[in-house]
Every structure is written in structure tokens, then in C-alpha cells.
C-alpha positions as CSV (number, residue, x, y, z in Angstrom):
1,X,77.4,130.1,102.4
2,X,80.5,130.8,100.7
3,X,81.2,127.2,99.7
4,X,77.9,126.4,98.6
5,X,77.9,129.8,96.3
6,X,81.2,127.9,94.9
7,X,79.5,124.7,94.2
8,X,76.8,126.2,92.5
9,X,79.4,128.6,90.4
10,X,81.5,126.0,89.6
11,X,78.2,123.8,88.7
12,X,77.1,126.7,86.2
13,X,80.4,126.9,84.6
14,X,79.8,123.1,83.3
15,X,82.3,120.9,85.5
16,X,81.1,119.2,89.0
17,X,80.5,119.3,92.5
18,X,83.6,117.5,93.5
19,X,86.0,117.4,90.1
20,X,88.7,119.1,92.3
21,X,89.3,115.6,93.9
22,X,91.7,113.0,93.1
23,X,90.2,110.0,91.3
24,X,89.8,106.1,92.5
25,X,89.1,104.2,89.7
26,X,88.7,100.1,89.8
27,X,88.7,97.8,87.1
28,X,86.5,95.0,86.8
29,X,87.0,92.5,84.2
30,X,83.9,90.7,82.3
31,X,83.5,87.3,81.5
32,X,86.4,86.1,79.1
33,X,89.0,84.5,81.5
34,X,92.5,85.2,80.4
35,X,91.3,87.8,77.7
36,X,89.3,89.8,79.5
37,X,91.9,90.0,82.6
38,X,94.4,90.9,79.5
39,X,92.5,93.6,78.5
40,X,92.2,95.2,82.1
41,X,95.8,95.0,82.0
42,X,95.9,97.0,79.0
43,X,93.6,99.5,80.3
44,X,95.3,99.8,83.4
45,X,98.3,100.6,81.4
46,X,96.6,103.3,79.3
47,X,95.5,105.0,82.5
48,X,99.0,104.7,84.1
49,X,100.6,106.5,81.1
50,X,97.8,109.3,80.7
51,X,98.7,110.2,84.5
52,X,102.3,110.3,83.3
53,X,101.5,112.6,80.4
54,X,99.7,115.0,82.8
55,X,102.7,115.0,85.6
56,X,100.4,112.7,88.2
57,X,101.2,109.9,90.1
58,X,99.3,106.7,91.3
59,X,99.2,104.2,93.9
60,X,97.5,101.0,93.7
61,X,95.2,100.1,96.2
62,X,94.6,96.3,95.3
63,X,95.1,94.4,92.4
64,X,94.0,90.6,92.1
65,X,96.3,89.7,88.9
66,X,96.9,85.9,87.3
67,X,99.1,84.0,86.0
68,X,99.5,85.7,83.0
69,X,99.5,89.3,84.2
70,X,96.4,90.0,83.4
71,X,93.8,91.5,86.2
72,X,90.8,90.0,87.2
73,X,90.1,93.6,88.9
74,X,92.3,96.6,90.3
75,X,92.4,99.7,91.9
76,X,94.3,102.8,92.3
77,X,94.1,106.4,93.3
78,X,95.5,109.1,91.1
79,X,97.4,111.4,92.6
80,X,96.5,114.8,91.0
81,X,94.7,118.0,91.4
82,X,91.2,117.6,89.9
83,X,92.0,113.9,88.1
84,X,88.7,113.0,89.0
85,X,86.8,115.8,87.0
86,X,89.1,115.3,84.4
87,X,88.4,111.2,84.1
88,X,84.8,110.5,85.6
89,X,83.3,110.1,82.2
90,X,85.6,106.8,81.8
91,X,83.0,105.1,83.7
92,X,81.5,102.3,81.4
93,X,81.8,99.3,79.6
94,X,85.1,99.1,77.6
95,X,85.4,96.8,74.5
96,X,88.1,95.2,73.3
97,X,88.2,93.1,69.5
98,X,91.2,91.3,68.8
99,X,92.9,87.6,67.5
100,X,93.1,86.2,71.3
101,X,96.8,86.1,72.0
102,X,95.6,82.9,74.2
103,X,93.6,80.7,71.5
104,X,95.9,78.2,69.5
105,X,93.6,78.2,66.7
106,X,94.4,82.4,66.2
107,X,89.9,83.2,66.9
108,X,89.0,86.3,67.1
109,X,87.6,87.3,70.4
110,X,85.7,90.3,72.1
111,X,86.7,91.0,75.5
112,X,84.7,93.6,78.2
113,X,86.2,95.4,81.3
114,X,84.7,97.8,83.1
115,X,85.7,100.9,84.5
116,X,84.1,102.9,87.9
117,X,85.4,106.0,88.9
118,X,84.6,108.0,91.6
119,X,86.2,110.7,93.3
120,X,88.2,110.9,96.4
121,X,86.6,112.0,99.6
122,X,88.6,114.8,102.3
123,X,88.1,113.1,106.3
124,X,85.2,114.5,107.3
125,X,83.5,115.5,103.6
126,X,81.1,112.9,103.4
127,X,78.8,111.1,106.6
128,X,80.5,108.1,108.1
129,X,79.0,104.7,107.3
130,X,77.5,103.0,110.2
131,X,79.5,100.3,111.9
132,X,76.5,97.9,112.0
133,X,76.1,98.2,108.1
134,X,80.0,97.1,107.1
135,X,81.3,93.8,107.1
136,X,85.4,93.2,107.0
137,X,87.2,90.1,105.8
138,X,90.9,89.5,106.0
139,X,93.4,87.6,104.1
140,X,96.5,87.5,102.9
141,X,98.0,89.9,101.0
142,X,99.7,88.8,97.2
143,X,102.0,90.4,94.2
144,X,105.2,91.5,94.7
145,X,106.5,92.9,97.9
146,X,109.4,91.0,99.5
147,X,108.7,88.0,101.7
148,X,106.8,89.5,104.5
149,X,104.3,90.1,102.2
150,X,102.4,86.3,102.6
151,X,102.8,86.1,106.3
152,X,100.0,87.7,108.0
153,X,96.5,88.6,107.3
154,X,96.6,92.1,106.1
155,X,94.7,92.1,102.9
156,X,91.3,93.3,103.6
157,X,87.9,93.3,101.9
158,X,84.9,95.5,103.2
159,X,81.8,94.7,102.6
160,X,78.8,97.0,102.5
161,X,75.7,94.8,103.6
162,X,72.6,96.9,102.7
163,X,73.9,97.4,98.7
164,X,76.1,94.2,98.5
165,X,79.3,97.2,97.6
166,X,82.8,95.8,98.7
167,X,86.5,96.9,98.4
168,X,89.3,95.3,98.4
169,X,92.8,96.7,99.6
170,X,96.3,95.2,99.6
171,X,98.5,98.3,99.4
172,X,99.2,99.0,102.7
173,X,101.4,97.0,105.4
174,X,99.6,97.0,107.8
175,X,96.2,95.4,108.8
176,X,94.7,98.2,110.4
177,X,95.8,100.9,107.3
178,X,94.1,98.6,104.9
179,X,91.3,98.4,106.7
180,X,91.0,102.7,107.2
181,X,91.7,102.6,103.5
182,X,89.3,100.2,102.1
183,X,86.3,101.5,104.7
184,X,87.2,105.0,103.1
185,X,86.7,104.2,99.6
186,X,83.9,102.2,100.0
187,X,82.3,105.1,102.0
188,X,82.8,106.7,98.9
189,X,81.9,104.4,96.7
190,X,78.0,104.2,98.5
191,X,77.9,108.0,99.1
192,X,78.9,108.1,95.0
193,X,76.0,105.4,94.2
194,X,73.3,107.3,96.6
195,X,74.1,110.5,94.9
196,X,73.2,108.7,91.2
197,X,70.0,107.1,92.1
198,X,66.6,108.2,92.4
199,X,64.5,109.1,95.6
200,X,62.6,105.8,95.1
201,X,65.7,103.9,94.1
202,X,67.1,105.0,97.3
203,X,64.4,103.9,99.6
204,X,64.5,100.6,97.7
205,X,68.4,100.1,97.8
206,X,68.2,98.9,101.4
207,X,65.4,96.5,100.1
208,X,66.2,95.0,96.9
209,X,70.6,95.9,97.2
210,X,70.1,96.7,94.1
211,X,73.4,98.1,92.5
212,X,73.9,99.6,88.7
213,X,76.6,97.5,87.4
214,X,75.4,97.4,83.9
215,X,77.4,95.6,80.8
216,X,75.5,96.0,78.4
217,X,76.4,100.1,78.9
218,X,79.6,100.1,76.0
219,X,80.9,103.2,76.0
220,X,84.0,102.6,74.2
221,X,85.3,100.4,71.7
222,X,89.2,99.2,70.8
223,X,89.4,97.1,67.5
224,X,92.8,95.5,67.0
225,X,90.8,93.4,64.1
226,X,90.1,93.5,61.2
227,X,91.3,96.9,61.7
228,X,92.4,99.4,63.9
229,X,89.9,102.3,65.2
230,X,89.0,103.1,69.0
231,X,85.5,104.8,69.0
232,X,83.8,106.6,71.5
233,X,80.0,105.4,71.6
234,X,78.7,108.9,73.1
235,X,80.6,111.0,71.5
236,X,81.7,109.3,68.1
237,X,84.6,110.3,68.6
238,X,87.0,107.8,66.5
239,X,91.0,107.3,65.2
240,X,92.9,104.6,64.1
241,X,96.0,105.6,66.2
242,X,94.9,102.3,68.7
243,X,98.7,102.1,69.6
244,X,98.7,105.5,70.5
245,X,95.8,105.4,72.8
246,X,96.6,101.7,74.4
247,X,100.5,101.9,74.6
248,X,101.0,106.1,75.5
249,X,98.0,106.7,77.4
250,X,96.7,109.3,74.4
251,X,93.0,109.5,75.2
252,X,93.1,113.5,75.7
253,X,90.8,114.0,72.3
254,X,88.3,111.6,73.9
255,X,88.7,112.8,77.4
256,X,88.1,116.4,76.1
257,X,85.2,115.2,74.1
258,X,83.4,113.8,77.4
259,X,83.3,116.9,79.1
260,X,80.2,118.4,76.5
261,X,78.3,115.2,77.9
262,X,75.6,115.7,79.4
């Protein structure tokens, strides 16, 4: 009774259910090749030096990079006390306009990544998934990490059947802890996607494995030309500071501004 008088307190006062958590947040690159798995890179980066300007940590969970350094998706937890109320509104369709860095002919190009973020489960917090319903793959892990790294199958990918939901995760060195890690996050990941959709959407998920992954959803926009602005779609919030934002990890104004979303 106690806890559930908390949740609905802390409800009231504006922020949600489980904003105390740390945050998981993946990456997905759009179509784009090389510019698009740049501009995850660059996001990834702006993240990494936010948590640095608020005194967190993180640890990457998998990341599928190329040849250029550029991600084709990654993940990563954030180590820090409510990180997830604090970044949740990230989720979206980013946008990136630029002169492609990988054209000859100097074209401008617009780039899309997407970001999920969901928060980070306690053991026990959330209903197990059944064992029937998940799906694990193995392969070897890549990226840096000395020479055992290529040598055994430890890499692991979980697969959710019923919504078509997977997870991918690398970090650990062992098999076995990869695959504890990656069947936790995507426990969260379909507990997060049932808590967003409708009675009927949920009786139809098994059905259909329908999933929202939806591109056309832009929430923010980072012009490098003709000019310089990032702008917030939602909230219009705008500055021309790009550098700022993308280099240092300055997103505070628009992470504030998020939190009056409704």
C-alpha cells in the first residue's frame, strides 16, 4: 500500500512511474549507409558527454560499428540515479542535415537515427518472459577487447517471437552473462512496449507482431547546413550552438523542456 501511494504521489507531482531507474537506451540507424551510421556515432557521443556533465557513468551493452566508426546500432545503460526520468523523452526520430563527409561531389545529405529508451528493470520488478516465447542466437563477439575476444561464441542476440523484439549484447565475457543481460533488457523492452499500447493493440500484438517503430515520428532536428540550429519539433525549442549540443553533450535546455510534455 505504501508503494503504490508513492507511485501515485510521484505520478501527481508530474514525473513517472519508474523515472528513478537507470536508463538503456539503443540506437538504431535509418537508411543512409555510412551517414546515417555517422550520425549514430555522433549521437552516441552527445549522450556519452551529457552523462559526463551530470557525474554518470555508462556501459555499453553492444555496439555493431563499421568501418568508418560509425554505428549501425548500439546500446548502453547509464549508470545514474533517475537517468531514465531524466532522458525518456529522447525517444524519436533524430535528424541530421549536413554536406556528407562521405560524398566526393560535397551533396548535401539528411541522415535519420533513432533513439528508444526505456528504463532499467530491479530482478524481480517486472513478470518473467516465458521460456517458450524467446529465441537466443549466438555469435561471435567484435570491437576492441584483446584477442580472446573472436574466439568463442559469446555475442548473443534474443529474440522475442510473439512481437518480433530482439537484443543484442556483446559486453560481457562470458556466454552465459550476455545471455542474463540481453534476456533482461528485452524483458524490459516488451514489458515497456505492452505498457504503451492499447487494450486492443495488446490482444492483437501476439497476432499481427505488430511493433511501433515509426520514422516518420522526427522529434529533433540538427542542421550543419546551410546553417546551424538544432530544434526540438515538440517543444520548439531551438539554438544555433549545434557544436555545443553535438560535441559537449549540452542538451539540458531541451531535456528540461521535455519534461512539460505531455
Amino acid at each position: 500500500m505504501i508503494k503504490e501511494l508513492q507511485d501515485l504521489r510521484v505520478e501527481a507531482e508530474g514525473g513517472g512511474r519508474y523515472d528513478k531507474a537507470n536508463a538503456i537506451i539503443t540506437i538504431f540507424s535509418g537508411a543512409g549507409g555510412d551517414d546515417s551510421e555517422d550520425f549514430s556515432a555522433m549521437l552516441a557521443h552527445m549522450y556519452f558527454k551529457y552523462c559526463e556533465r551530470k557525474g554518470w557513468g555508462y556501459e555499453i551493452l553492444h555496439a555493431h560499428e563499421n568501418d568508418h566508426g560509425g554505428y549501425r546500432n548500439l546500446a548502453f545503460e547509464v549508470l545514474g540515479k533517475a537517468s531514465y526520468g531524466e532522458l525518456k523523452n529522447e525517444s524519436g526520430v533524430h535528424r541530421l542535415v549536413r554536406i556528407s563527409p562521405f560524398n566526393a561531389n560535397a551533396k548535401r545529405h539528411t541522415s535519420f537515427s533513432m533513439v528508444e529508451v526505456i528504463p532499467k528493470f530491479k530482478k524481480g520488478e517486472i513478470e518473467a518472459l516465458p521460456e517458450s516465447e524467446v529465441r537466443f542466437e549466438y555469435s561471435r563477439s567484435g570491437g576492441a577487447g584483446g584477442q580472446n575476444v573472436n574466439k568463442r561464441e559469446t555475442a548473443v542476440r534474443a529474440v522475442h517471437e510473439p512481437t518480433g523484439l530482439a537484443v543484442h549484447c556483446s559486453s560481457e565475457r562470458s556466454q552465459l552473462q550476455n545471455k542474463d543481460r540481453a534476456l533482461e533488457i528485452l524483458t524490459a523492452k516488451v514489458f515497456h512496449l505492452r505498457e504503451s499500447l492499447t487494450d486492443t493493440e495488446k490482444e492483437s500484438m501476439y497476432v499481427s507482431k505488430t511493433t511501433k517503430v515509426e520514422w516518420g515520428n522526427q522529434i529533433r532536428s540538427y542542421v550543419l547546413h546551410p546553417y546551424k540550429m538544432v530544434k526540438d519539433h515538440r517543444t520548439d525549442v531551438e539554438t544555433s550552438k549545434i557544436d555545443a549540443v553535438l560535441e559537449d553533450g549540452d542538451i539540458d535546455e531541451f531535456i528540461e523542456a521535455e519534461k512539460h510534455l505531455a
